[in-house]
LOGUKE-550633 format. One line per 8 residues: their letters; for each residue z, x, y of N, C-alpha, C, O. Coordinates in nm, 2 decimals. Example, Ala and Ser with C-alpha at 12.3 -4.5 7.8 and 13.67 -1.06 7.14 Angstrom:
LOGUKE-550633
AS = 0.78 1.32 -0.57 0.78 1.23 -0.45 0.78 1.32 -0.33 0.85 1.42 -0.33  0.71 1.28 -0.22 0.71 1.37 -0.11 0.79 1.29 0.00 0.80 1.34 0.11 .
//
This chain:
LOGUKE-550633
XXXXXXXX = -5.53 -5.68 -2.54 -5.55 -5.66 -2.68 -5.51 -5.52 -2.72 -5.55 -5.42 -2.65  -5.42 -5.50 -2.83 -5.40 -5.41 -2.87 -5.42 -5.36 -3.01 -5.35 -5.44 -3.07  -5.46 -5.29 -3.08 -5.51 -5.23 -3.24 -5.49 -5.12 -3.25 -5.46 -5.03 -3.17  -5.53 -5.13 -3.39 -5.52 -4.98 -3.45 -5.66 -4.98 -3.54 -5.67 -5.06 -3.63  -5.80 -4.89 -3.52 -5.92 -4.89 -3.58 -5.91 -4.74 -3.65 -5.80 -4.68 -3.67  -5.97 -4.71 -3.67 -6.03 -4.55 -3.76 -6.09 -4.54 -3.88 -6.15 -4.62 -3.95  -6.06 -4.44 -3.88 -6.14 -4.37 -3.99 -6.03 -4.26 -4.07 -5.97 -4.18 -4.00  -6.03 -4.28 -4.20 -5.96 -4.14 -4.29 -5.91 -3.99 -4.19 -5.82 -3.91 -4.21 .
XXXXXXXX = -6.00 -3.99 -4.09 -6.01 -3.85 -4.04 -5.88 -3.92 -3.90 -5.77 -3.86 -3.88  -5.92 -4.03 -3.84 -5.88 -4.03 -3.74 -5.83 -4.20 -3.69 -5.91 -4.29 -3.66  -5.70 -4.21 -3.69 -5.66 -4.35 -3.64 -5.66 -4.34 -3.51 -5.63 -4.24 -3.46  -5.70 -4.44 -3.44 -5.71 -4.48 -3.32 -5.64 -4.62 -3.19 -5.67 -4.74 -3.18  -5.57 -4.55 -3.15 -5.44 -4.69 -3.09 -5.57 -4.76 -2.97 -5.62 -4.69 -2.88  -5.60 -4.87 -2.98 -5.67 -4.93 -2.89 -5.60 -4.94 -2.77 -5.49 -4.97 -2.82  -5.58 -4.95 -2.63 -5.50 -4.99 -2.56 -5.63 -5.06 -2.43 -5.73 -5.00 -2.40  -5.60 -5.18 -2.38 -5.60 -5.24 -2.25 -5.75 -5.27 -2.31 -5.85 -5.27 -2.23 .
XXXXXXXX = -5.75 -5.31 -2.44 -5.91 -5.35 -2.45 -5.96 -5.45 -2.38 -5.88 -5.53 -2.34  -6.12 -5.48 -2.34 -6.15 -5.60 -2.23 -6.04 -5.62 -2.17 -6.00 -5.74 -2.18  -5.98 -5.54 -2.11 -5.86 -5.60 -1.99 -5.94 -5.65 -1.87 -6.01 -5.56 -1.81  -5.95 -5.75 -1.83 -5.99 -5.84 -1.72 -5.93 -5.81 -1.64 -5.80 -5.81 -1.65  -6.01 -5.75 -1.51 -5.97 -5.75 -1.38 -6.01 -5.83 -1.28 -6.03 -5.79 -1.17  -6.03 -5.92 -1.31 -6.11 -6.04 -1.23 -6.21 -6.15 -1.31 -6.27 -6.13 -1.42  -6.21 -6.24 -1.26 -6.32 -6.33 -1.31 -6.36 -6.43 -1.18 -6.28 -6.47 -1.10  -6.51 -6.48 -1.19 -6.55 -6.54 -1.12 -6.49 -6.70 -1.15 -6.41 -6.74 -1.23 .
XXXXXXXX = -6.57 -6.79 -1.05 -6.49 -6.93 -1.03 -6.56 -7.05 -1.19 -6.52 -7.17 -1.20  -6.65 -6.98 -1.28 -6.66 -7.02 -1.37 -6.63 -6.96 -1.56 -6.67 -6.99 -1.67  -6.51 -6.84 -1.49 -6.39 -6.79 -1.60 -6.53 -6.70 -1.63 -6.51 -6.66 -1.75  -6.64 -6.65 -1.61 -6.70 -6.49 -1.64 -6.63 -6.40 -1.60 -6.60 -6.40 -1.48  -6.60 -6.30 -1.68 -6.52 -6.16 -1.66 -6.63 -6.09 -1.55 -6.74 -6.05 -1.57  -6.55 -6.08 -1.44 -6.63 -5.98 -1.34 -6.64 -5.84 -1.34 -6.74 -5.79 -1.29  -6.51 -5.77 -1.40 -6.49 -5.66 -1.39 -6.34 -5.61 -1.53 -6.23 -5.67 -1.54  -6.39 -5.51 -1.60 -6.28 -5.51 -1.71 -6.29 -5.32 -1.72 -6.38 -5.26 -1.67 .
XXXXXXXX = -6.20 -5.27 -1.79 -6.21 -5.18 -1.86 -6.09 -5.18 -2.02 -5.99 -5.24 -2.06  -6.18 -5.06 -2.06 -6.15 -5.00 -2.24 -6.09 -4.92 -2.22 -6.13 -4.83 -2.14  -5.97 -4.92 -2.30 -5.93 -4.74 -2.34 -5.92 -4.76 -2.46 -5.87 -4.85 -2.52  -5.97 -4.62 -2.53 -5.95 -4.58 -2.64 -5.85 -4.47 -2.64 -5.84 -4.40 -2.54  -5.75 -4.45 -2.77 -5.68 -4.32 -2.74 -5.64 -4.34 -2.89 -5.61 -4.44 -2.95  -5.65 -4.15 -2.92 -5.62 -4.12 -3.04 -5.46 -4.20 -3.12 -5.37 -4.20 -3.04  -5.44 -4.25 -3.22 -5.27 -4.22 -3.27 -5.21 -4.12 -3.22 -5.13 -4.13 -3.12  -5.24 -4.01 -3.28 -5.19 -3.89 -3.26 -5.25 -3.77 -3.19 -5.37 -3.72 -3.21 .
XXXXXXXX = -5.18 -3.73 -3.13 -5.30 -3.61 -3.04 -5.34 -3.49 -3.05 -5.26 -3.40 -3.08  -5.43 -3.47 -3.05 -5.53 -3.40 -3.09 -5.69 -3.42 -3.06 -5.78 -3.34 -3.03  -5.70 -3.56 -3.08 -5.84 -3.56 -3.06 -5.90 -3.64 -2.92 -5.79 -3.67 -2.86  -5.99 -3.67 -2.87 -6.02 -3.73 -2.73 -5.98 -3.87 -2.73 -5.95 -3.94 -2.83  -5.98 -3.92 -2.60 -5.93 -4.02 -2.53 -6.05 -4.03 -2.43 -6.11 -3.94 -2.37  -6.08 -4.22 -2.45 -6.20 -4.28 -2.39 -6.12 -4.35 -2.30 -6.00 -4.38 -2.30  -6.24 -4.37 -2.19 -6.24 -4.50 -2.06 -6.38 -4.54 -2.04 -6.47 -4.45 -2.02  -6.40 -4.62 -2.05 -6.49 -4.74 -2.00 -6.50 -4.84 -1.89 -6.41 -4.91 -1.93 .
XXXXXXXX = -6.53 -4.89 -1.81 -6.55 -5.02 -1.76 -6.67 -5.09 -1.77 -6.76 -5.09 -1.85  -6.66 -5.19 -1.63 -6.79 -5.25 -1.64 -6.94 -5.17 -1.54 -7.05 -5.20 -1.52  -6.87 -5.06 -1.51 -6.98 -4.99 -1.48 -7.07 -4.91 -1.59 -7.18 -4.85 -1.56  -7.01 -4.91 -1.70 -7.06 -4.89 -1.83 -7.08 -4.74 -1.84 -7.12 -4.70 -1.95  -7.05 -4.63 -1.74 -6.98 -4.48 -1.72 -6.86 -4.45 -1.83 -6.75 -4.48 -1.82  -6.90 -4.40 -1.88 -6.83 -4.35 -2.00 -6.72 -4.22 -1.97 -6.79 -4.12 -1.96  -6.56 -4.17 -1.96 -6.47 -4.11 -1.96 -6.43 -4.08 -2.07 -6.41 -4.16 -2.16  -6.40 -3.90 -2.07 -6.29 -3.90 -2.15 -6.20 -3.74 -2.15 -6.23 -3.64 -2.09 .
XXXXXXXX = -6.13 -3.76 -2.21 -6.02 -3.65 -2.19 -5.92 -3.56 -2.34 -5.90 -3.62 -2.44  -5.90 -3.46 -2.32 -5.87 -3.40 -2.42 -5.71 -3.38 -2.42 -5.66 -3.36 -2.53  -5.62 -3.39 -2.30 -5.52 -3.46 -2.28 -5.47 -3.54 -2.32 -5.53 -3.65 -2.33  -5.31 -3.53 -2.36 -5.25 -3.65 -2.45 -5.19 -3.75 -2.35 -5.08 -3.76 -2.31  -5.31 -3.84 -2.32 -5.27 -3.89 -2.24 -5.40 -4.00 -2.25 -5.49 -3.99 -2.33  -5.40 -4.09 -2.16 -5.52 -4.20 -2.16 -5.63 -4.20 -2.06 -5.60 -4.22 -1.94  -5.72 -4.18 -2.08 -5.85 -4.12 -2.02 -5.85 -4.23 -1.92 -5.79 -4.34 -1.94  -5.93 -4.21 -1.79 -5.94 -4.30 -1.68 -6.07 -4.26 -1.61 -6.15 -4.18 -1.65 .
XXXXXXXX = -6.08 -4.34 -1.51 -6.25 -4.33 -1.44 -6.26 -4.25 -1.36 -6.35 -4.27 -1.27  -6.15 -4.11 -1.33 -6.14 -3.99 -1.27 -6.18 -3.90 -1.40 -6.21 -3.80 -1.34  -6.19 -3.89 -1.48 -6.19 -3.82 -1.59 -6.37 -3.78 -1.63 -6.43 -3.88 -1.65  -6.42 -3.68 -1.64 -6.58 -3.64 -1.68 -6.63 -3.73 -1.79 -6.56 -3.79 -1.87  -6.73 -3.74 -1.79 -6.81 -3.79 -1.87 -6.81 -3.69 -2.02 -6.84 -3.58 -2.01  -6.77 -3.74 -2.14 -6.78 -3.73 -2.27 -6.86 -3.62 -2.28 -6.95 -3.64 -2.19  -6.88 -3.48 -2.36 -6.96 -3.44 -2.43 -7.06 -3.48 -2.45 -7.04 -3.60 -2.48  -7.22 -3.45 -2.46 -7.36 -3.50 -2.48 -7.33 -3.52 -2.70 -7.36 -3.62 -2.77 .
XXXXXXXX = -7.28 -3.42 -2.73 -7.23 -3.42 -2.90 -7.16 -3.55 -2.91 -7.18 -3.60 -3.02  -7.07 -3.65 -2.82 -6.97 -3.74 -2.85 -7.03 -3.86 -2.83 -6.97 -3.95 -2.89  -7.15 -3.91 -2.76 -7.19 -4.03 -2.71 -7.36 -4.00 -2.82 -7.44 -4.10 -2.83  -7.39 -3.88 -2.87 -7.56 -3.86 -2.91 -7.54 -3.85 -3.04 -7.46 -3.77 -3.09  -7.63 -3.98 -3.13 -7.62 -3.93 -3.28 -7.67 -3.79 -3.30 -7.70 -3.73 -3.19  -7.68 -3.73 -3.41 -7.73 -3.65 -3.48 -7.69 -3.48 -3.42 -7.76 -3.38 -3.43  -7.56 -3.49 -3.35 -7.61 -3.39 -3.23 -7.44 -3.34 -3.27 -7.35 -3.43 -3.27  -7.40 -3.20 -3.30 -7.26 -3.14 -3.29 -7.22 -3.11 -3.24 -7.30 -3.10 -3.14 .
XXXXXXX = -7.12 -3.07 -3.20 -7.01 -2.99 -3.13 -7.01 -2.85 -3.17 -7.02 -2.81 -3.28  -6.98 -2.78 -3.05 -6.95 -2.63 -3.10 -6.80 -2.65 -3.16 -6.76 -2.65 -3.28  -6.73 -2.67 -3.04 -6.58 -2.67 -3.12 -6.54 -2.83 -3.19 -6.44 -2.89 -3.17  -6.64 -2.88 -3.27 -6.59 -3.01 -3.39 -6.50 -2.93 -3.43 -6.50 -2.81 -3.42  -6.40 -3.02 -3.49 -6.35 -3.06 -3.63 -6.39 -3.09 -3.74 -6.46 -3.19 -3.76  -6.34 -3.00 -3.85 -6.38 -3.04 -4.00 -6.27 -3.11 -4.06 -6.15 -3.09 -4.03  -6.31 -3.20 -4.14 -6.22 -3.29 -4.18 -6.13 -3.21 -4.30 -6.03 -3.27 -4.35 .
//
């Protein structure tokens, strides 16, 4: 699956969404990962799987499951960034 989601501030190219990397002998997804990555670069790039460990990267490039875990500001409502962006 591939898209395009966002927001005014920020389009977002979906890549390798629920990509299946396996399934058991009754077609349940055993193992998948998400990437998220900006349109244009500038802003962060996600990874996901089914370990549910969250990745991401500030690199124009596509975040992977070597990559740090997200900002506490990027996964926590109510909570900023020192260096956000204003729109």
């Amino acid at each position: 699956m591939n898209g395009n989601i966002g927001s005014p501030r920020t389009q977002w190219l979906i890549r390798d969404a629920s990509h299946c990397n396996s399934s058991d002998a009754s077609g349940k997804i055993a193992h998948f990962h998400f990437t998220l990555r900006p349109e244009h670069y500038g802003d962060r790039s996600y990874f996901t799987d089914d370990s549910g460990k969250i990745h991401a990267t500030s690199e124009d490039r596509s975040a992977t499951a070597n990559d740090p875990a997200p900002l506490t500001c990027e996964v926590e409502e109510n909570t900023l960034c020192e260096d956000a962006k204003t729109p």
